[in-house]
C-alpha positions, 0 to 999 in steps of 0.5 A: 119564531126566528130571531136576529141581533144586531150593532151591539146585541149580535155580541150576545149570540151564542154562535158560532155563525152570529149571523145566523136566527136564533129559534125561540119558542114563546107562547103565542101572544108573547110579546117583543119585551117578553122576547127581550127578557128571555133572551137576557136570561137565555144568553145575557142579551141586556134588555136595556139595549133592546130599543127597536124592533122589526116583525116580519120586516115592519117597525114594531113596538116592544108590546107588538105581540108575537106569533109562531112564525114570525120573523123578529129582528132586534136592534140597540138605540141608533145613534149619529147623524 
Protein backbone atom coordinates (compact mmCIF):
# COMPACT_ATOMS: atom_id res chain seq x y z
CA UNK A 1 0.00 0.00 0.00
CA UNK A 2 1.20 3.59 -0.54
CA UNK A 3 1.12 6.00 2.02
CA UNK A 4 1.15 9.90 2.13
CA UNK A 5 1.64 12.31 5.18
CA UNK A 6 0.75 15.55 5.65
CA UNK A 7 0.37 19.30 7.66
CA UNK A 8 2.68 18.22 10.65
CA UNK A 9 3.18 14.22 10.10
CA UNK A 10 5.19 15.00 6.43
CA UNK A 11 8.09 16.15 9.07
CA UNK A 12 8.13 12.38 9.96
CA UNK A 13 8.88 11.25 6.32
CA UNK A 14 12.35 9.77 5.81
CA UNK A 15 12.89 11.61 2.76
CA UNK A 16 14.45 12.95 0.62
CA UNK A 17 11.44 13.81 -1.49
CA UNK A 18 8.65 14.24 1.39
CA UNK A 19 6.19 14.29 -1.12
CA UNK A 20 6.56 11.42 -2.20
CA UNK A 21 4.24 7.59 -0.95
CA UNK A 22 5.83 5.70 1.42
CA UNK A 23 5.19 1.91 0.44
CA UNK A 24 4.27 -0.23 3.40
CA UNK A 25 3.67 -3.85 3.64
CA UNK A 26 0.72 -4.69 6.06
CA UNK A 27 -1.16 -7.88 6.16
CA UNK A 28 -4.49 -7.45 4.49
CA UNK A 29 -6.98 -6.52 6.72
CA UNK A 30 -4.64 -4.43 8.75
CA UNK A 31 -6.36 -1.61 9.68
CA UNK A 32 -5.56 2.30 9.49
CA UNK A 33 -4.66 2.49 13.56
CA UNK A 34 -2.57 -0.29 12.76
CA UNK A 35 -0.67 1.65 9.92
CA UNK A 36 -0.40 4.45 12.53
CA UNK A 37 1.47 2.05 14.94
CA UNK A 38 3.83 0.76 12.40
CA UNK A 39 4.65 3.88 11.02
CA UNK A 40 5.20 5.44 14.69
CA UNK A 41 7.56 2.53 15.08
CA UNK A 42 8.99 2.67 11.63
CA UNK A 43 9.67 6.46 11.50
CA UNK A 44 8.29 8.04 14.66
CA UNK A 45 5.21 9.26 13.22
CA UNK A 46 3.29 9.85 16.81
CA UNK A 47 0.21 8.27 16.60
CA UNK A 48 -1.77 10.80 18.65
CA UNK A 49 -1.66 13.05 15.62
CA UNK A 50 -2.94 10.44 13.30
CA UNK A 51 -6.70 12.15 13.59
CA UNK A 52 -8.00 11.67 9.90
CA UNK A 53 -7.69 9.39 7.10
CA UNK A 54 -8.70 8.97 3.57
CA UNK A 55 -8.50 5.36 1.50
CA UNK A 56 -8.58 5.60 -1.91
CA UNK A 57 -9.43 9.24 -2.02
CA UNK A 58 -12.80 8.54 0.56
CA UNK A 59 -12.92 9.98 4.31
CA UNK A 60 -12.23 7.03 6.31
CA UNK A 61 -12.14 5.65 9.90
CA UNK A 62 -9.03 4.51 11.85
CA UNK A 63 -10.73 0.97 12.10
CA UNK A 64 -11.33 1.08 8.07
CA UNK A 65 -9.46 -1.88 7.01
CA UNK A 66 -6.57 -1.98 4.50
CA UNK A 67 -5.89 -3.84 1.41
CA UNK A 68 -2.91 -4.29 -0.77
CA UNK A 69 -3.50 -1.79 -3.17
CA UNK A 70 -4.99 0.90 -1.61
CA UNK A 71 -4.13 4.43 -1.40
CA UNK A 72 -3.78 5.92 2.08
CA UNK A 73 -3.35 9.16 2.93
CA UNK A 74 -2.97 10.61 6.61
CA UNK A 75 -3.73 13.77 8.30
CA UNK A 76 -3.13 15.66 11.84
CA UNK A 77 -6.45 17.12 13.50
CA UNK A 78 -7.64 20.32 11.28
CA UNK A 79 -8.05 23.13 13.21
CA UNK A 80 -9.24 26.99 12.11
CA UNK A 81 -11.84 28.61 11.09
Amino acid sequence: MSVKLYALLRKHHPGPNRSMPLVVELPDGATVAALAAHLSTAWGVPVALVKNAFVNNQAAPLATELHDSDQISLFPPVVGG
